[in-house]
N, C-alpha and C positions, 0 to 999 in steps of 0.2 A: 546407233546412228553414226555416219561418218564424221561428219561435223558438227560440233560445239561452238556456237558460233559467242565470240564473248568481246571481239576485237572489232571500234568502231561503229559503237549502238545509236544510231540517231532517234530518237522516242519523237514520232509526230503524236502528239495530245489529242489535236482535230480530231485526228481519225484513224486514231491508235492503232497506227501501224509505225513497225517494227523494221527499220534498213539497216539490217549487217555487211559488215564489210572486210571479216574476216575470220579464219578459221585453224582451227588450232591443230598443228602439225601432228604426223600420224604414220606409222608406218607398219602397222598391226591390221589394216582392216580389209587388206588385197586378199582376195580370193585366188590363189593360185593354181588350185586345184580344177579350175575354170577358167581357160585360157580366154576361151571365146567370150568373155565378160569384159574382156579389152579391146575385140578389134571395135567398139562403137568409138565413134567422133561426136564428138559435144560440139553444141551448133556454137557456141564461140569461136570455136579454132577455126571454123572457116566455112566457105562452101562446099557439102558435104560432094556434091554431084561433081566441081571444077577437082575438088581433091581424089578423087575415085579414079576418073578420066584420066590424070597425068598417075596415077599411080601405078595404072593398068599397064601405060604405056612403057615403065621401069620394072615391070617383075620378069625376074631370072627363070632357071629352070632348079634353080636351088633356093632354098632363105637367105643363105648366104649371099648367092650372088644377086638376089634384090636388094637388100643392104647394099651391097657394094653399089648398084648401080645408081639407088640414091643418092646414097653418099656422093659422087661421081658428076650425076644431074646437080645434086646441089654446089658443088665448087666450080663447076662451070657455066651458070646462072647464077649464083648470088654472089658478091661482094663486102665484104666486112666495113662498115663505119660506125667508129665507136661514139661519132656525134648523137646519134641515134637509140643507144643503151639506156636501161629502163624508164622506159616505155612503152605500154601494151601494145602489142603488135600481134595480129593472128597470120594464117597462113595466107590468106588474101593480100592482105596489106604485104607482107616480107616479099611473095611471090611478084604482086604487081610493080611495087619497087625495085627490085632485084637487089635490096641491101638487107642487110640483118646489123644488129648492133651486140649480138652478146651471145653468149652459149644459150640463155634461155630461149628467145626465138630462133635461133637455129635449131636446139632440139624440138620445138612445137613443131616446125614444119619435118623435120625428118620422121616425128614420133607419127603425124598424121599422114605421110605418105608409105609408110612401111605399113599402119592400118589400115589404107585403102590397097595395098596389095594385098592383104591376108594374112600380117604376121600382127599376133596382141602386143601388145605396148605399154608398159605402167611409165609415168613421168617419175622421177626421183632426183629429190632435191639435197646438195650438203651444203656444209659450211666446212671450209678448213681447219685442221683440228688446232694447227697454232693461232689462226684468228680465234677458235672457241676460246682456247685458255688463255689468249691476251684481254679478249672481254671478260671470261669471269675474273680476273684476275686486274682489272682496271688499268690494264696498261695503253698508253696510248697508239692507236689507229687512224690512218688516213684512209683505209678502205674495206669496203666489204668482200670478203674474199670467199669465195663459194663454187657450186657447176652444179649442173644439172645433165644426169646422168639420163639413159634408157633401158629400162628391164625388158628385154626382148622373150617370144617365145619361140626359139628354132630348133630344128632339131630333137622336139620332143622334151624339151628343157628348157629352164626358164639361164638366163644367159644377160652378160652385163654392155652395152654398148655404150662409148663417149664418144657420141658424134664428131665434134670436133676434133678428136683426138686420132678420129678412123678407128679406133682399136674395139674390139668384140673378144671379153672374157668370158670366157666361154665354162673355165673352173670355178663357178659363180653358185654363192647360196643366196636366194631372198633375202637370209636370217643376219648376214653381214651386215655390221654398220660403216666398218673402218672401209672403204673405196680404195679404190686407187690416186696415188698421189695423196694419201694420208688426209682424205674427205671424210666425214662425218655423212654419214643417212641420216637424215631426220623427218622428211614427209616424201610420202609417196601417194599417187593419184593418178585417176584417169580423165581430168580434166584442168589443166595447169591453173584457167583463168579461177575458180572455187579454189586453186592450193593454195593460192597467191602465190606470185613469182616474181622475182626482183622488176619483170616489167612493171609490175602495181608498187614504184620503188619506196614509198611512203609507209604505206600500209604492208606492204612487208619485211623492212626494217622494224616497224614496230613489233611485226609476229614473232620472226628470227629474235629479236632481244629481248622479248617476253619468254618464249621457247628456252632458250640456252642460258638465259637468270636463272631456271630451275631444272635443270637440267643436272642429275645425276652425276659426279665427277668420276665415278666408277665404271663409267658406258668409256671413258675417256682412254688412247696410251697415255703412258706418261709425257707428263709436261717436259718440254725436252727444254726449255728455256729458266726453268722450273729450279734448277739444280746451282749447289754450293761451292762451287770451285774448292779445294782444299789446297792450293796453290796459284801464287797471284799468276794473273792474264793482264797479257795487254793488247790493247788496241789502240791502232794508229791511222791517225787521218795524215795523210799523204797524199803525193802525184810523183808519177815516177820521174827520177831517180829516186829521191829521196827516201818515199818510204823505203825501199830497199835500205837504204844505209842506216834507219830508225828501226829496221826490221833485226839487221848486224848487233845495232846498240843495245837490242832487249837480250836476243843471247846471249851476250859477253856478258851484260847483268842478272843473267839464269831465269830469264823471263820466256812463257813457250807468247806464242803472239795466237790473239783467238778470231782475228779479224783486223785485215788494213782494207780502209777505205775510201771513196771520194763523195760517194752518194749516198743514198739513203739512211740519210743520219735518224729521223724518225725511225727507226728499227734497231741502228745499231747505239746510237746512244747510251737509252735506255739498259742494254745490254753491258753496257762498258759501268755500269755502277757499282761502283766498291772492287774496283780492280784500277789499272794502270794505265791514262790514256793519252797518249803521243801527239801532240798536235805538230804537223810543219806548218813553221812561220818563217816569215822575209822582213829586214827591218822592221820589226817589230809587229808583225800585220799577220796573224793566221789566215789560213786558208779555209777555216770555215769562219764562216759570220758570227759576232757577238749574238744576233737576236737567235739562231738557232740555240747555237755550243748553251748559251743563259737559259734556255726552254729548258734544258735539264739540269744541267748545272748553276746554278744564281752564283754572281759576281765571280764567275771563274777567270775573266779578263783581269782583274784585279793581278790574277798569277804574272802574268807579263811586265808589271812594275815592278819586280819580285828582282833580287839580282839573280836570285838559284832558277827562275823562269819555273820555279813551280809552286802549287797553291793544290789543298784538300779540301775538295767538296763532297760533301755525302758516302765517306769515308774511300774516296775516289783522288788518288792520285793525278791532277792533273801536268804533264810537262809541255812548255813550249818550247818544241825543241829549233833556236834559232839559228837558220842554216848562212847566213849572210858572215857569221861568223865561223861556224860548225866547216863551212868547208872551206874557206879561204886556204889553207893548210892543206888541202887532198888534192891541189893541179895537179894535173899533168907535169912533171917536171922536165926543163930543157936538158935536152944532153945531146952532145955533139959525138956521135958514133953510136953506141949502141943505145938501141929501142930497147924503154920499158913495156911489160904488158902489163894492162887494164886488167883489172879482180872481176871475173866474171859478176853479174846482176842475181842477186837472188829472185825467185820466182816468189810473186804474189804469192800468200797462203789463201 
């Protein structure tokens, strides 16, 4: 049977019925060998008859070139707003609004007008493999990171389409898990709203994180995050110039540099622990905030009372590297006749 249904059991007593609300991801139970077991639309997705009608109107003299002309219709009617992301939305609702909020109802409505042309369609769902192994691996997240693919059948073959991305891999086995963009397969279906999809955003965080707790680490590449440096790295939070000149100072100290930054400290933080990491500050003031830089490091502001302006946390190198002084000594110096030149800027690594 497709679905095990174990996610989300409301037991009514009265009248001992049974409301599930979710199902446990699957990528084993597509009948490939029966194309035609795909082109049905599940009355969810929309009006079977409104979806036929416009689909008839976009088919090529190729598979291909019906694909394209979807694809096509679709960027020229719908509009992206990301206010709108998960949220169940079917093909009705995206269509009469002319917004979509995320790959998932974007591929609903392409999956379901390429079906009302005559081409099968399996939905297929991943997760990113570095969000996979920062969840098993407990590191922190601000986001869920995923896509939702389309197994097309053109050409006599089953074939990989990301809508959004336009692109049609056409050198495509079912049997792959690893996607493109280094996406993870985990469920696949002919009816998104039964797969759940980040539209049902509750009830499918809970599947995805019940899914991928027990999830084989051997299905997985290697964890690229994963790994022991056997020589320190630094990272440096700057804005240019500066980092450029703290990028100079790792060199000169035999340091290779594995990241300078300004944003997404939630990613790289984490990353900079038990290696080397550069803060630029102004009279005494960094440039990232104590409440962040403390989220990883506790009392590392402490370093800044410090005369050396450095302090170890979590066997983490931290320096404040203070330019209010660092470059008093690097003007431009006057001279009356000949021009000095300026040291070219090292590029961001």
């Amino acid at each position: 049977m497709r679905y095990s249904f174990i996610l989300f059991c409301d037991l009514f007593v009265s009248s001992f019925v049974i409301v599930c609300y979710g199902a446990t991801p699957d990528v084993e139970s597509i009948d490939y060998s029966n194309p035609q077991k795909y082109l049905v639309i599940a009355d969810s997705l929309g009006d079977q008859k409104a979806i036929i009608e416009q689909a008839t109107k976009l088919k090529g003299n190729s598979e291909v070139k019906t694909i394209n002309n979807v694809l096509t219709w679709m960027e020229q009617n719908l509009k992206y707003d990301d206010k709108i992301a998960y949220k169940w939305r079917n093909y009705d609702v995206v269509v009469q609004s002319k917004i979509y909020g995320g790959c998932a109802d974007y591929g609903i409505v392409c999956g379901v007008l390429l079906k009302g042309a005559g081409i099968p369609v399996v939905w297929v769902k991943t997760m990113d493999v570095s969000w996979i192994w920062g969840f098993k691996k407990g590191r922190p997240f601000t986001s869920w990171s995923g896509h939702v693919f389309l197994e097309v059948f053109v050409n006599g073959k089953w074939s990989l389409l990301d809508p959004g991305g336009k692109k049609l891999y056409q050198d495509y086995s079912p049997k792959m898990r690893i996607l493109p963009g280094q996406r993870f397969a985990y469920d696949k279906g002919n009816d998104p709203k039964a797969m759940i999809m980040s539209l049902q955003w509750e009830e499918w965080k809970e599947q995805t994180a019940a899914y991928f707790k027990e999830l084989d680490e051997s299905l997985l590449p290697v964890d690229e995050k994963g790994f022991r440096p056997l020589v320190a790295w630094a990272y440096i939070i700057g804005n240019s110039p500066y980092y450029q000149v703290m990028s100079q100072m790792t060199a000169e100290a035999g340091l290779s540099v594995a990241k300078s930054f300004n944003t997404a400290y939630d990613t790289y933080l984490p990353e900079a622990e038990g290696q080397v990491l550069l803060i630029e500050t102004h009279k005494g003031k960094p440039i990232v905030s104590q409440e962040i830089l403390e989220k990883y490091f506790p009392q590392a502001m402490k370093g800044l009372s410090r005369p050396s302006k450095t302090i170890e946390i979590k066997d983490t190198k931290i320096i404040f590297v203070e330019f209010s002084d660092l470059l008093r000594g690097l003007e431009k110096p006057k001279t009356s006749g000949k021009e000095t030149s300026d040291a070219g800027a090292a590029e961001r690594p």
